[in-house]
N, C-alpha and C positions, 0 to 999 in steps of 0.2 A: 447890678447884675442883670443878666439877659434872662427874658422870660424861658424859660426850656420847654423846644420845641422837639416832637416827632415828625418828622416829614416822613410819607410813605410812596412807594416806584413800583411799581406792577413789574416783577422779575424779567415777563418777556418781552417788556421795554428795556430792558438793560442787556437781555440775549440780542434783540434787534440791533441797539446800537453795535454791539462787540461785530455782528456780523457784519456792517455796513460800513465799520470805519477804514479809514484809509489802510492803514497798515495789514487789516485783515485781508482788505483787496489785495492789497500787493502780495501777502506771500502768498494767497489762494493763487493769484497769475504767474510767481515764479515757479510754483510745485507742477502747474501747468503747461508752461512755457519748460520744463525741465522733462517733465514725462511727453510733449510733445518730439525733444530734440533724442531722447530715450529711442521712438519707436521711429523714427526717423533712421538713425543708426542702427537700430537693428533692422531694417528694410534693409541694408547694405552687407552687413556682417557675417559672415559663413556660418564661423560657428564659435565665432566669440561671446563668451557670457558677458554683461557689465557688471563691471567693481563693485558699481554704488547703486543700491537700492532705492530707488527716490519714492516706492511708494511708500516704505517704512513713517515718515513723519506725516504723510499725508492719511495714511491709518488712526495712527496717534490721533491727529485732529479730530478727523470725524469723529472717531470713540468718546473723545471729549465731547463734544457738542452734542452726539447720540445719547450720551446720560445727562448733561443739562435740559436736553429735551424732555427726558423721560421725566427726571425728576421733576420738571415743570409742567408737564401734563400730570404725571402722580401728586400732586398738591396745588393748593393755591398758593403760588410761592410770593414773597414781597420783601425788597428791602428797605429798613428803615433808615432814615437817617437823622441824626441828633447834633445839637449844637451842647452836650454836655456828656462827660465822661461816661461809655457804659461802665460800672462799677461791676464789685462780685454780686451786688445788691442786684443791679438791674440786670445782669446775666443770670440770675437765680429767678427773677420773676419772666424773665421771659422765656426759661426754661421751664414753670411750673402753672404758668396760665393753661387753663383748659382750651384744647385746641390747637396750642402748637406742638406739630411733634417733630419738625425737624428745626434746631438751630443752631447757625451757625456767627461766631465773632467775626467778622472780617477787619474790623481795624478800632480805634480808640471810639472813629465816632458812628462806625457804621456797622449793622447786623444784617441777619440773610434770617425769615423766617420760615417754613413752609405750614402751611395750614392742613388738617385734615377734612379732608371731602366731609366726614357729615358735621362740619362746622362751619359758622357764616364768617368771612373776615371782618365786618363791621363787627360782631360784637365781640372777635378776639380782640381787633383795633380798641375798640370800649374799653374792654378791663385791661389792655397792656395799659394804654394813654393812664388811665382810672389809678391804676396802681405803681406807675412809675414815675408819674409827672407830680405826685400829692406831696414828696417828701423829697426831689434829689436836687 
């Protein structure tokens, strides 16, 4: 059996990459290239309205990424990641360590935690490692 490991990711490394990857570029250029050809056309247009809204998903977005912001400046956020099952066991202590107050499951093997400002992450790191890696 494999030794069970916590690895941990600094959250606005993980905002970083989301904004830098390819796919993000590309729809960021097509909502751009769309509200380009948009105001283009309405240079032209008497007094036709257009059908399609294009800045409606381009709203969406931002909103998204304006509350991952926040949330990441309101905490010291961090994801962990594990090479062993989070159980009910280990969602219950990472929900009940002093210090975390936001968390979230994201998948079998990975968690989303945020930290409260008057707490240090090393020693919430301490007693999650401390109390979940003794017994799973």
């Amino acid at each position: 059996m494999t030794k069970q490991q916590i690895g941990w990711q600094k959250y606005e490394d993980v905002l970083e990459k989301q904004l830098t990857s390819p796919i993000t570029q590309m729809l960021v250029n097509q909502v751009i290239s769309k509200l380009e050809e948009d105001a283009e056309e309405e240079a032209y247009a008497v007094e036709e309205e257009p059908d399609i809204d294009i800045q409606t998903p381009f709203i969406q977005i931002s909103e998204e990424l304006a509350s991952e912001f926040t949330m990441a400046s309101s905490f010291d956020c961090w994801v962990g990641h594990t090479n062993f099952d989070i159980t009910p066991r280990v969602k219950n202590i990472l929900d009940t360590v002093e210090g975390v107050e936001i968390l979230k499951i994201c998948s079998r093997y990975r968690f989303f935690i945020g930290v409260g400002k008057m707490f240090k992450f090393q020693n919430v790191r301490k007693e999650l490692e401390k109390q979940i890696l003794k017994k799973e």
